[in-house]
TORKOL-4160 file (C-alpha; in steps of 0.2 Angstrom, whole numbers, padded with zeros to 4 digits, m for minus):
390
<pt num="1" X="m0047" Y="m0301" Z="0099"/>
<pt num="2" X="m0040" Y="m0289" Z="0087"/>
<pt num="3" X="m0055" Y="m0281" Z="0074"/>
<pt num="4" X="m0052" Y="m0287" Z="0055"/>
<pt num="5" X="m0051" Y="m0270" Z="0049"/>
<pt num="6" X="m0053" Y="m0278" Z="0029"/>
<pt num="7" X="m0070" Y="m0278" Z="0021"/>
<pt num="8" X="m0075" Y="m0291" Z="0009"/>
<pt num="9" X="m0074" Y="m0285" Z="m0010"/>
<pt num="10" X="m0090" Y="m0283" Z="m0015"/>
<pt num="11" X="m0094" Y="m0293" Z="m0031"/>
<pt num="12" X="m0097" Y="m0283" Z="m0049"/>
<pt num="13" X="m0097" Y="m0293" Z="m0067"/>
<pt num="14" X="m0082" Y="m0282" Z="m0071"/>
<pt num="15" X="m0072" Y="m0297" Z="m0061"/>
<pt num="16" X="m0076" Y="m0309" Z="m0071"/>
<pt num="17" X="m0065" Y="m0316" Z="m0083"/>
<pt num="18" X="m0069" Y="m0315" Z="m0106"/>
<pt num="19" X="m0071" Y="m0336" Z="m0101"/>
<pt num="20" X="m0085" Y="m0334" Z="m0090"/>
<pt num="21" X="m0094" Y="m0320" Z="m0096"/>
<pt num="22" X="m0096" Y="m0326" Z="m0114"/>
<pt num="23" X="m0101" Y="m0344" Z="m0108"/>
<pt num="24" X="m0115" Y="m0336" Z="m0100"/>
<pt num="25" X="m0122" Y="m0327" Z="m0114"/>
<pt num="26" X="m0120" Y="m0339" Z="m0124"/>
<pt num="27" X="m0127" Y="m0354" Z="m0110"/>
<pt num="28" X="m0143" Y="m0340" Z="m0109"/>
<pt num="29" X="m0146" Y="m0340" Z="m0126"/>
<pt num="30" X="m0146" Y="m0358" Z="m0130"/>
<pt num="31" X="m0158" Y="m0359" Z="m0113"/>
<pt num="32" X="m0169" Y="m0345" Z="m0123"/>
<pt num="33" X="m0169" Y="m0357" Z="m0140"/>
<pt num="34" X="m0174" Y="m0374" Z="m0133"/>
<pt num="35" X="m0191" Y="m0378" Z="m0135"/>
<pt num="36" X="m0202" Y="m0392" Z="m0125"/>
<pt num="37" X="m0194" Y="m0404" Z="m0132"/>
<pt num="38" X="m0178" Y="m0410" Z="m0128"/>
<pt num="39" X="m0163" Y="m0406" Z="m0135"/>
<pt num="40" X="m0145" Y="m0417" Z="m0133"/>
<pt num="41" X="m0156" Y="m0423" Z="m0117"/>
<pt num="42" X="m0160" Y="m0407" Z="m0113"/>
<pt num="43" X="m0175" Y="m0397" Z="m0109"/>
<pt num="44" X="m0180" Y="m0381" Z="m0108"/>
<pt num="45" X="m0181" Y="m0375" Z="m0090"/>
<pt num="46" X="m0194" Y="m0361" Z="m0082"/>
<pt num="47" X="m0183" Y="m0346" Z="m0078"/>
<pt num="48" X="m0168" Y="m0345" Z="m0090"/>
<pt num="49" X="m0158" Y="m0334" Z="m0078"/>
<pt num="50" X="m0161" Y="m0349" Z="m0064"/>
<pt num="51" X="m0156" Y="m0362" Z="m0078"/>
<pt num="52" X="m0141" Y="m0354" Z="m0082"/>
<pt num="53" X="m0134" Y="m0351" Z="m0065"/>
<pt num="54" X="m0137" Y="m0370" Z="m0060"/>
<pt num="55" X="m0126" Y="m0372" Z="m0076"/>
<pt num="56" X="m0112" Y="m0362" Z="m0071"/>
<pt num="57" X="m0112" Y="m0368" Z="m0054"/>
<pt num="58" X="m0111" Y="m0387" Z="m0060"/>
<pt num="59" X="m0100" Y="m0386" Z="m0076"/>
<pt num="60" X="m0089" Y="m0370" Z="m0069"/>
<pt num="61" X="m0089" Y="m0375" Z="m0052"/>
<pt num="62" X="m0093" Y="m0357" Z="m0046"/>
<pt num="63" X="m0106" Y="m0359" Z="m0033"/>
<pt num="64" X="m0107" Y="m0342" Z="m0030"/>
<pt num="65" X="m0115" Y="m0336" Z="m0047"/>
<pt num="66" X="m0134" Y="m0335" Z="m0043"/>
<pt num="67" X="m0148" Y="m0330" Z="m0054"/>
<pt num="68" X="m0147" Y="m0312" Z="m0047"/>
<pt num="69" X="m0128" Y="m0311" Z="m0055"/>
<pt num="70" X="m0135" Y="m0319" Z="m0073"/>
<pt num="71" X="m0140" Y="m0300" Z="m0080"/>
<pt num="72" X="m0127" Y="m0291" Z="m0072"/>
<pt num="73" X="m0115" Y="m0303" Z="m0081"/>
<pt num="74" X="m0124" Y="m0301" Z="m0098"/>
<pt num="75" X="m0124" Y="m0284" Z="m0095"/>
<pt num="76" X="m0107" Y="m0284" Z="m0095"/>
<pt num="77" X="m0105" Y="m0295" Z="m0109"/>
<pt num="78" X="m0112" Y="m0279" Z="m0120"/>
<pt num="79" X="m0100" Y="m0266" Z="m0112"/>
<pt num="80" X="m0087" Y="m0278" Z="m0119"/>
<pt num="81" X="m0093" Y="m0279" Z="m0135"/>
<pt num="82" X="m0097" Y="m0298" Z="m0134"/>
<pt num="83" X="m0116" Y="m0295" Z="m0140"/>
<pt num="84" X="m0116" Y="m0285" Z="m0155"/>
<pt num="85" X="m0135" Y="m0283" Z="m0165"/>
<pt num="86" X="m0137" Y="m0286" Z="m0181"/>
<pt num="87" X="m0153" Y="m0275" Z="m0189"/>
<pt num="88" X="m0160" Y="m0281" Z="m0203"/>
<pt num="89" X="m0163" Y="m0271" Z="m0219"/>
<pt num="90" X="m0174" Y="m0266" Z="m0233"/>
<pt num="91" X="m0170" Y="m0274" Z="m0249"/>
<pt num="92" X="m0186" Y="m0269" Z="m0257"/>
<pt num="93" X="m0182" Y="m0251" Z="m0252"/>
<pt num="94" X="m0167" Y="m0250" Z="m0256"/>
<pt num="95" X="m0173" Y="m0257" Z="m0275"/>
<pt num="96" X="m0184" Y="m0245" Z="m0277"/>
<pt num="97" X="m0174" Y="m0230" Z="m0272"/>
<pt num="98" X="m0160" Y="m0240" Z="m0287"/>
<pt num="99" X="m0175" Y="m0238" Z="m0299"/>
<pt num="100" X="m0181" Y="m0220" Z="m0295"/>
<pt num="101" X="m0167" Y="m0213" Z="m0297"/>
<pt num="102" X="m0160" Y="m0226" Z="m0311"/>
<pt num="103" X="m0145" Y="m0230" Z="m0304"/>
<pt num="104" X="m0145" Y="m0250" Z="m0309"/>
<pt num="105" X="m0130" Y="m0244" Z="m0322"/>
<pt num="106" X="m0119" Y="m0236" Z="m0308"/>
<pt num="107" X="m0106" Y="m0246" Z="m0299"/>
<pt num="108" X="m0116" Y="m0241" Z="m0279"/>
<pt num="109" X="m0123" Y="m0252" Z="m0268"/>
<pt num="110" X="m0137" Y="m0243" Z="m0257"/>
<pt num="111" X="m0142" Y="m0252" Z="m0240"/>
<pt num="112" X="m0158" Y="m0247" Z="m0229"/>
<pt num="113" X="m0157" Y="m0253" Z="m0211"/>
<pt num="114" X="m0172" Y="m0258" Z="m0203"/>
<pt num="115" X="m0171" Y="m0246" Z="m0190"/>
<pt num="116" X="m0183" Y="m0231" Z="m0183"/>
<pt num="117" X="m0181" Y="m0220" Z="m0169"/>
<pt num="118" X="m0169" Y="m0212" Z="m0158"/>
<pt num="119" X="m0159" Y="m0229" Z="m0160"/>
<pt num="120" X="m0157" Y="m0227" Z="m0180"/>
<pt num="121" X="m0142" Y="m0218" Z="m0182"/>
<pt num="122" X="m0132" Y="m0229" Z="m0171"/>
<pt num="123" X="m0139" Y="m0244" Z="m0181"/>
<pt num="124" X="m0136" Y="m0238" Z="m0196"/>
<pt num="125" X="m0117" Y="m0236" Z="m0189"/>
<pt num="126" X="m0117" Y="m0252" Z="m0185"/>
<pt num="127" X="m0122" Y="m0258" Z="m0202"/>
<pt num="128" X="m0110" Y="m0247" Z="m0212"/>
<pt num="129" X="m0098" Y="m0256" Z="m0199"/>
<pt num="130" X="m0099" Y="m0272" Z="m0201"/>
<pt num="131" X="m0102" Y="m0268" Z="m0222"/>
<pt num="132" X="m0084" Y="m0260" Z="m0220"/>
<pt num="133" X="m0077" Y="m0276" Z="m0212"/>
<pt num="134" X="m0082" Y="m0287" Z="m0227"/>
<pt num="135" X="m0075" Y="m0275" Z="m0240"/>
<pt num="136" X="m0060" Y="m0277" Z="m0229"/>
<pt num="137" X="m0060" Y="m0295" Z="m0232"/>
<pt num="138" X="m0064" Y="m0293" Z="m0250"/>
<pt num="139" X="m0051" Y="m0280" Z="m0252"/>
<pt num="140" X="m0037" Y="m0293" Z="m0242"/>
<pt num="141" X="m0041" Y="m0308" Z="m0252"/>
<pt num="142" X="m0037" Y="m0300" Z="m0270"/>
<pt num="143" X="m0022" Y="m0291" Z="m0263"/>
<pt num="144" X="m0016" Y="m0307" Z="m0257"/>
<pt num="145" X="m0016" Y="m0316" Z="m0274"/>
<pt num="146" X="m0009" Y="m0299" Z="m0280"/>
<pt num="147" X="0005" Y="m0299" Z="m0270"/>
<pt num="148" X="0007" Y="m0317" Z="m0261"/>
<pt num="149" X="0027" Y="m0314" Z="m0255"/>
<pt num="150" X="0024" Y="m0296" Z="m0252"/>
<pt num="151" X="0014" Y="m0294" Z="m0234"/>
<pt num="152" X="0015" Y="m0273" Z="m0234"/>
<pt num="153" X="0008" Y="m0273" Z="m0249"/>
<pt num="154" X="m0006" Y="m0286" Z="m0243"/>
<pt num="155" X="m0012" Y="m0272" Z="m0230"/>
<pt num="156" X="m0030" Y="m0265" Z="m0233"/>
<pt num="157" X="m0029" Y="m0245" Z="m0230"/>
<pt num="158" X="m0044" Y="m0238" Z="m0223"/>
<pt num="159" X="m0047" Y="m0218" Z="m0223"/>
<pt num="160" X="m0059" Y="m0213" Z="m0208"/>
<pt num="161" X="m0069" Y="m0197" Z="m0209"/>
<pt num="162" X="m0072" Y="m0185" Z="m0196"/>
<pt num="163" X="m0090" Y="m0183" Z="m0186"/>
<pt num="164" X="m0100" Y="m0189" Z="m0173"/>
<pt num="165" X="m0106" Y="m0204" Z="m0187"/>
<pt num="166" X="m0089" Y="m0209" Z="m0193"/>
<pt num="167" X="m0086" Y="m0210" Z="m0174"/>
<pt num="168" X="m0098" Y="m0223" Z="m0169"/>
<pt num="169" X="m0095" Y="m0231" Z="m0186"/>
<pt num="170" X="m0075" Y="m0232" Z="m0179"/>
<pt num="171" X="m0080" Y="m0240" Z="m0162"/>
<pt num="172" X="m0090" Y="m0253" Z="m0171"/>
<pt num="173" X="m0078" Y="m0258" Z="m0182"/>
<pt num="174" X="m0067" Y="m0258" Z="m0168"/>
<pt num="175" X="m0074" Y="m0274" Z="m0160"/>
<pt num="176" X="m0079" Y="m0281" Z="m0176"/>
<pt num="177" X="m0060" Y="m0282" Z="m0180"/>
<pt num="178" X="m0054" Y="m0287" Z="m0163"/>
<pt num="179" X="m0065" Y="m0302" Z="m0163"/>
<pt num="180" X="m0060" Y="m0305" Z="m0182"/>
<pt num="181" X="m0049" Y="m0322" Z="m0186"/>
<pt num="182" X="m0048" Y="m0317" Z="m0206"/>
<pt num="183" X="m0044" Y="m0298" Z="m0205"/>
<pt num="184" X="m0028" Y="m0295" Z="m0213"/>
<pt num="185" X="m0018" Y="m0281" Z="m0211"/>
<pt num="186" X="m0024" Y="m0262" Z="m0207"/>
<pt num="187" X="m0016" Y="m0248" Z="m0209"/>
<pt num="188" X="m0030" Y="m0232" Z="m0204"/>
<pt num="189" X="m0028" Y="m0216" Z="m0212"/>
<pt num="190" X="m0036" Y="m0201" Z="m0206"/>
<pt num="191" X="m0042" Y="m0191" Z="m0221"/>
<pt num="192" X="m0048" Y="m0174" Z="m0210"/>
<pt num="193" X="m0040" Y="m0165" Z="m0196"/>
<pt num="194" X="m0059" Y="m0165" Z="m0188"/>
<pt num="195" X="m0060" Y="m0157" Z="m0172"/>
<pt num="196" X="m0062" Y="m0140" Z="m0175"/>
<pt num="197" X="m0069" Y="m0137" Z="m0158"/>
<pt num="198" X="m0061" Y="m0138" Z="m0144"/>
<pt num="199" X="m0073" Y="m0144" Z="m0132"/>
<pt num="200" X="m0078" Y="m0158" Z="m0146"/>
<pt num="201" X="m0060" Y="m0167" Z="m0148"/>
<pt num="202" X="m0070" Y="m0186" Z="m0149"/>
<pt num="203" X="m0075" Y="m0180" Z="m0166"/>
<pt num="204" X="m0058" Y="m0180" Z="m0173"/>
<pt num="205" X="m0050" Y="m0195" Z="m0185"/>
<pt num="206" X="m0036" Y="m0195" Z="m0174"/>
<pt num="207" X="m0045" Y="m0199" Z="m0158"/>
<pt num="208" X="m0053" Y="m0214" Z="m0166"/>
<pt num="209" X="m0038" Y="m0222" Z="m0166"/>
<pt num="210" X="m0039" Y="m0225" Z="m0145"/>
<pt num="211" X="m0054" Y="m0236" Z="m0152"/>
<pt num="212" X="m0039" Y="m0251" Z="m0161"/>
<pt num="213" X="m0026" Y="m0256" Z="m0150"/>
<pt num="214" X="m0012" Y="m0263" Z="m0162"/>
<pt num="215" X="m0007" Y="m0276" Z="m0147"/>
<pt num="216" X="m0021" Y="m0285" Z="m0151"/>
<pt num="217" X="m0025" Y="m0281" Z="m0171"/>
<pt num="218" X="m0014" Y="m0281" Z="m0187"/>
<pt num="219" X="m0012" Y="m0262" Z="m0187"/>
<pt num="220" X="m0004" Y="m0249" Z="m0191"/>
<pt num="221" X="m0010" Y="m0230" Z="m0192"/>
<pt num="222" X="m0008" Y="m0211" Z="m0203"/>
<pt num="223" X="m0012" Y="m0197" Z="m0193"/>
<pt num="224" X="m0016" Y="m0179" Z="m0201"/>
<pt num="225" X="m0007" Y="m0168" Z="m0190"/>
<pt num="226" X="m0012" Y="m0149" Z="m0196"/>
<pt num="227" X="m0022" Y="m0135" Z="m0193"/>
<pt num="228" X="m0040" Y="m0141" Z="m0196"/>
<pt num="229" X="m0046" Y="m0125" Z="m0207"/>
<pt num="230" X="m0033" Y="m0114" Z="m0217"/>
<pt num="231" X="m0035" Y="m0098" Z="m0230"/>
<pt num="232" X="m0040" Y="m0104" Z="m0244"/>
<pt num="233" X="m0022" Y="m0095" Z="m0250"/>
<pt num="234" X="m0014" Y="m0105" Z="m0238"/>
<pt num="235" X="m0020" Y="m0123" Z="m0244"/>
<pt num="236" X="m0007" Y="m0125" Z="m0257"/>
<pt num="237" X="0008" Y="m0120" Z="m0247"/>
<pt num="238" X="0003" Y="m0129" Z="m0229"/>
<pt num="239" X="0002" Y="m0145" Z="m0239"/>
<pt num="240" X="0020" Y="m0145" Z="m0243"/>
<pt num="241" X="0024" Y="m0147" Z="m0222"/>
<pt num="242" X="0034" Y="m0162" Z="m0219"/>
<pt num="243" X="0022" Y="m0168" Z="m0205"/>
<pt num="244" X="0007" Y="m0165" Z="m0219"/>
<pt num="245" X="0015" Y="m0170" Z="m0236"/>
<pt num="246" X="0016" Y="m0188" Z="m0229"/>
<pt num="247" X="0001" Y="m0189" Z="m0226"/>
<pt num="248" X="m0005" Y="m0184" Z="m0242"/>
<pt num="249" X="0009" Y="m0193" Z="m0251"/>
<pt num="250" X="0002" Y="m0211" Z="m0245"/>
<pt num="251" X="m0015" Y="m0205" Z="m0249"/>
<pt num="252" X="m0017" Y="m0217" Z="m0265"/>
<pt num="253" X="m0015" Y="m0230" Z="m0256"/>
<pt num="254" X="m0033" Y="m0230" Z="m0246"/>
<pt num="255" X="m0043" Y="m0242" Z="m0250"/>
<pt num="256" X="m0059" Y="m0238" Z="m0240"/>
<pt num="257" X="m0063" Y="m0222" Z="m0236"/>
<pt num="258" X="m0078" Y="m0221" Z="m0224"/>
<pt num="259" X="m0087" Y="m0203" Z="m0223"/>
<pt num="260" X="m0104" Y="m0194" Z="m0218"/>
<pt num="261" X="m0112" Y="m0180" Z="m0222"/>
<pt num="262" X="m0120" Y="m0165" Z="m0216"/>
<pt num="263" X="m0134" Y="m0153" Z="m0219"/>
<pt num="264" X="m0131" Y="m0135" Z="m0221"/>
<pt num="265" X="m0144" Y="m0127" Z="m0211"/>
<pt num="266" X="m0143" Y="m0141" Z="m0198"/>
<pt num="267" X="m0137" Y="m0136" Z="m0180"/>
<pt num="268" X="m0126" Y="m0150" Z="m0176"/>
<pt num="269" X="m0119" Y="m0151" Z="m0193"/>
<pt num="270" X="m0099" Y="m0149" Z="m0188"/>
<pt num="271" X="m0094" Y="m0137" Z="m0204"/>
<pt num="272" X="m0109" Y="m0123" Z="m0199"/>
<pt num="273" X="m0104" Y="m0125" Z="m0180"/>
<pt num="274" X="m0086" Y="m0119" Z="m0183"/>
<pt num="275" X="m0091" Y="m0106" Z="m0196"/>
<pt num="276" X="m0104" Y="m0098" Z="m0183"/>
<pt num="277" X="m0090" Y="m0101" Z="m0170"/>
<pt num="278" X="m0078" Y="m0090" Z="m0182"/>
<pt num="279" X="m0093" Y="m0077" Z="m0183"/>
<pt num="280" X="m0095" Y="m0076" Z="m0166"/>
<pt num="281" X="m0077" Y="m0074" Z="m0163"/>
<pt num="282" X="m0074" Y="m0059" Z="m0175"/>
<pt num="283" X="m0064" Y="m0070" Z="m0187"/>
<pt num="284" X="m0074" Y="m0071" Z="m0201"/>
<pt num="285" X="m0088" Y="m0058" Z="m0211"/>
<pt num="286" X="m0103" Y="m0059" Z="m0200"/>
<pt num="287" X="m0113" Y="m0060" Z="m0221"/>
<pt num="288" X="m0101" Y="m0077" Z="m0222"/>
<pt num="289" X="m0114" Y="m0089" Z="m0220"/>
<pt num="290" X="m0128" Y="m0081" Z="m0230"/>
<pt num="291" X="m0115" Y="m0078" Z="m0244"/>
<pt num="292" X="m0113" Y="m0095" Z="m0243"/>
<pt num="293" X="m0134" Y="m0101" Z="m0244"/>
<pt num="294" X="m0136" Y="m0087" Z="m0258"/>
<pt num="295" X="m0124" Y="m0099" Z="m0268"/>
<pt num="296" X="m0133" Y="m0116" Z="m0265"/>
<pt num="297" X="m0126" Y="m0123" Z="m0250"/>
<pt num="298" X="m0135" Y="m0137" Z="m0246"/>
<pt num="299" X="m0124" Y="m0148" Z="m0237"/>
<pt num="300" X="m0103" Y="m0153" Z="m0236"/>
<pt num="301" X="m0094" Y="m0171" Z="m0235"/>
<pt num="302" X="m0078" Y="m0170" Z="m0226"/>
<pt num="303" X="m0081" Y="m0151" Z="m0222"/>
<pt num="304" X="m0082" Y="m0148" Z="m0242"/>
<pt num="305" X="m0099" Y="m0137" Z="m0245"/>
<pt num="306" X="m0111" Y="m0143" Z="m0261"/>
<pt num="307" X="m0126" Y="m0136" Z="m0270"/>
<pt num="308" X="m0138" Y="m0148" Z="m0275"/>
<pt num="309" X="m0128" Y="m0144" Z="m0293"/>
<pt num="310" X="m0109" Y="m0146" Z="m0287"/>
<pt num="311" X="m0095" Y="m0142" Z="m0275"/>
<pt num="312" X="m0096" Y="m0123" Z="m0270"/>
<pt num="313" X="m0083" Y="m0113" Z="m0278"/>
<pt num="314" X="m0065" Y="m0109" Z="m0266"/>
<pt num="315" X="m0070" Y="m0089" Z="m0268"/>
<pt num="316" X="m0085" Y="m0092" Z="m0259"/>
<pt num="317" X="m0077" Y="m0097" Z="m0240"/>
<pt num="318" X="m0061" Y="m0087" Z="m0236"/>
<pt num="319" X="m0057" Y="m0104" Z="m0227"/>
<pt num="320" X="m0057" Y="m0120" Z="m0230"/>
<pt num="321" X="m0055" Y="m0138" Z="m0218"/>
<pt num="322" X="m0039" Y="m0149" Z="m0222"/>
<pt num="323" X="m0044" Y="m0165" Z="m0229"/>
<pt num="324" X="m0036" Y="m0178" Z="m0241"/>
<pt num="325" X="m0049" Y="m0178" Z="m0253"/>
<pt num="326" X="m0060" Y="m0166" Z="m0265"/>
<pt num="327" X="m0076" Y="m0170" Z="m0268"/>
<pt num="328" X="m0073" Y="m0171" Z="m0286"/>
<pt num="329" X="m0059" Y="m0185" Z="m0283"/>
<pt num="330" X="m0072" Y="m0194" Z="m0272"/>
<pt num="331" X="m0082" Y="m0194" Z="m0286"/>
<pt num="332" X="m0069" Y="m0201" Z="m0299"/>
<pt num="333" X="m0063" Y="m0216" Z="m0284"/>
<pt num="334" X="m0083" Y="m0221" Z="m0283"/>
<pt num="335" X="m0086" Y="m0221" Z="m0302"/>
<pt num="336" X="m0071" Y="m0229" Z="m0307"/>
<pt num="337" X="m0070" Y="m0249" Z="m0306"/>
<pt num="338" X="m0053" Y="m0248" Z="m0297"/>
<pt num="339" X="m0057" Y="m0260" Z="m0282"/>
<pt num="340" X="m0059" Y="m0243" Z="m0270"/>
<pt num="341" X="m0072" Y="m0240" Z="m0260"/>
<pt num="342" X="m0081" Y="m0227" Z="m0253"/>
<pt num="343" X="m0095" Y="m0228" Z="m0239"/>
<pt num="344" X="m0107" Y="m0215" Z="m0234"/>
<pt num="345" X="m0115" Y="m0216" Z="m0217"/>
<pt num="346" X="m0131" Y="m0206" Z="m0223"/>
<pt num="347" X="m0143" Y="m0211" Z="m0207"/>
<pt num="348" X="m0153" Y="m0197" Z="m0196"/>
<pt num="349" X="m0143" Y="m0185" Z="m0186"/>
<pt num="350" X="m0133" Y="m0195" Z="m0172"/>
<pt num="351" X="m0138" Y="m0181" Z="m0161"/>
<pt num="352" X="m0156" Y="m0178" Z="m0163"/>
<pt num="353" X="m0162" Y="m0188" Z="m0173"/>
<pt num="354" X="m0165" Y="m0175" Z="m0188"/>
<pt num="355" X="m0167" Y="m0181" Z="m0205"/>
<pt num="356" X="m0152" Y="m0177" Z="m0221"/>
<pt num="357" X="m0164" Y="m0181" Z="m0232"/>
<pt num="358" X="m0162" Y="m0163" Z="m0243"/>
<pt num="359" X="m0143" Y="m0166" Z="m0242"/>
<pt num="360" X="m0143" Y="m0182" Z="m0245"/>
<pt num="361" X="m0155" Y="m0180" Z="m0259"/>
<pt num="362" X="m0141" Y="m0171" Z="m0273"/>
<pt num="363" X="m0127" Y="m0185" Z="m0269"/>
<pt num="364" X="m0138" Y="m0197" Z="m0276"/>
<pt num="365" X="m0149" Y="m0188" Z="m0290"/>
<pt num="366" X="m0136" Y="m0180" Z="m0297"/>
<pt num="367" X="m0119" Y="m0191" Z="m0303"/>
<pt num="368" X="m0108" Y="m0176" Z="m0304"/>
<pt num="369" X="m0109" Y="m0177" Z="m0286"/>
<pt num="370" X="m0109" Y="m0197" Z="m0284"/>
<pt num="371" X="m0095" Y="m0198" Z="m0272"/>
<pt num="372" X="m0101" Y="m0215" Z="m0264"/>
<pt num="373" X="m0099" Y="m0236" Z="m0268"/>
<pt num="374" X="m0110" Y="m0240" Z="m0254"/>
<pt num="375" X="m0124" Y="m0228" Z="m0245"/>
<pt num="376" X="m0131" Y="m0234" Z="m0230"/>
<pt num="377" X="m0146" Y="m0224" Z="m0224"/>
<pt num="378" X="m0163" Y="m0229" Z="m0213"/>
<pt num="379" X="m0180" Y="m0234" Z="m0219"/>
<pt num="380" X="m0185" Y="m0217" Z="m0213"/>
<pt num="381" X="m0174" Y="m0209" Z="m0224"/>
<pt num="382" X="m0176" Y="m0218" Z="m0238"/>
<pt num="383" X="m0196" Y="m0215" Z="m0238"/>
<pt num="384" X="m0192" Y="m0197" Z="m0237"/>
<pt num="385" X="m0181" Y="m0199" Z="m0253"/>
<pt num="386" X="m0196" Y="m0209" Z="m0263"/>
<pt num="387" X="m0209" Y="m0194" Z="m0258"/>
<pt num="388" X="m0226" Y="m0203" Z="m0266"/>
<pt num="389" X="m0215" Y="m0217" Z="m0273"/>
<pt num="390" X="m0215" Y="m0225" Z="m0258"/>
């Protein structure tokens, strides 16, 4: 007899279909809900993973599925962006941060996740995510009685940021989106080049576009192909490219510009990387930095440096990022009633963990350098910010 030289596949969760996988997160779930009583006839068995499995078995007709495969399958229902957490946030918090720094006449909104921890900057992410999906909707509904017969100009524009925080804000809203019925459409925009090292390409606008696959969403995209830091002599005249211009051209038409921040002194702040990176390289004065602190640096949004007073001057940095936006005309967009947003991701370090608090602290004290609708921070964060008025 001749030797079956096939193996048996071995069985992973990855197999199973979007049918399967979903029915048994949500079939575990309502196992986890019901109480001793019954329930449609139902009653809450001992063992959920156990229950489950003799469901699937019955009403899918896999007898194959034990309880041993239940996890592995819910597991793989997260990879798949199927379970998605919800924090809860800090309304109290966030009110008292509105009153301390007397901000109940400005236009912003301020949201405190719940969240402490290693895990709080992706929950605070995840919030500013799903926050930017409803201002999606918001911003597709009026455009639709706007323009009812004209569907190009029905679609919501949304500018992304560079960093590691707009990233994870981009994968979230990516499956929020995808599993969206009422999300009209998107054109994304990215407003920075981003990137500046290259051993760090993940952290550029343009890579975030992998995240939304226009065969399953309404979208469309605008890259910002350039150089990602210029002379500051050079700004001007590099804008006038034909691959650039058009980018800057279609600017006006964002409606949702979604951007982080980054403190000064802070080592895995993106702007300070690159300028040690140019120091190190003989490219720039080796003084550059310090010139840079002795005028107030204290932080930069899109690559743009600030004091706690106001944008640092051009002369002070013999370069400069490329990015659609000043921080001056981010400031105008988030004042402005104009039905433009713009959100800051302001949680903890994605990295490590550290807290933005002193460069966070000048975006919202000071209204020259109000350059956000809607802040979303963490509790941490925001108790740092109300000192003894917490």
């Amino acid at each position: 007899m001749a030797k079956n030289t096939f193996k048996q596949t071995r069985w992973h969760a990855s197999q199973e279909s979007d049918e399967l996988v979903f029915a048994v997160c949500d079939r575990y779930f309502k196992q986890l809900g019901l109480g001793s009583h019954s329930e449609g006839g139902e009653k809450r068995q001992r063992g959920a993973a156990t229950a489950v499995a003799e469901w699937i078995r019955r009403e899918k007709n896999r007898r194959d599925i034990t309880r041993e495969k239940i996890y592995p399958i819910f597991w793989e229902a997260c990879n798949r962006g199927f379970l998605l957490l919800q924090p809860p946030t800090e309304k109290k918090l966030a009110q008292k941060l509105q009153d301390k720094f007397e901000l109940d006449d400005y236009r912003g909104e301020i949201i405190v996740v719940n969240a402490n921890g290693e895990s709080a900057a992706k929950h605070v992410t995840s919030t500013a995510a799903d926050l930017i999906v409803k201002l999606i909707e918001d911003v597709g509904a009026t455009k639709i009685k706007k323009f009812p017969k004209d569907i190009e100009k029905q679609a919501v524009h949304i500018g992304m940021g560079a960093g590691y925080a707009a990233m994870l804000v981009a994968q979230r809203l990516a499956i929020k989106i995808r599993s969206g019925d009422s999300v009209p459409q998107l054109v994304l925009h990215s407003i920075s080049t981003g990137g500046f090292l290259p051993n760090e390409p993940h952290k550029a606008p343009s890579t975030y576009f992998t995240y939304f696959d226009p065969h399953l969403t309404n979208i469309k995209f605008v890259a910002l192909f350039s150089e990602t830091v210029v002379g500051q002599e050079d700004y001007e005249k590099m804008k006038l490219n034909p691959g650039i211009k058009s980018s800057f051209d279609k600017r006006d038409e964002i409606d949702v510009i979604v951007t982080s921040l980054a403190a000064a002194d802070h080592e895995h702040g993106l702007l300070g990387r690159y300028l040690r990176y140019l120091i190190d390289e003989g490219l720039a004065e080796k003084d550059l930095m310090d010139k840079m602190f002795a005028e107030g640096w204290i932080g930069d949004v899109q690559f743009r440096p600030y004091s706690v007073n106001a944008p640092l001057p051009n002369e002070v940095c013999p370069v400069r990022a490329v990015t659609l936006f000043e921080l001056d005309e981010l400031v105008k967009m988030a004042s402005e009633d104009n039905g433009k947003y713009v959100v800051l991701v302001a949680g903890p370090c994605g990295e490590c963990g550290e807290s933005k608090k002193r460069a966070l602290l000048p975006l919202i004290a000071n209204k020259n350098l109000r350059l956000w609708t809607h802040l979303v921070t963490d509790v941490r964060t925001a108790r740092e910010l109300l000192g003894k008025d917490n």
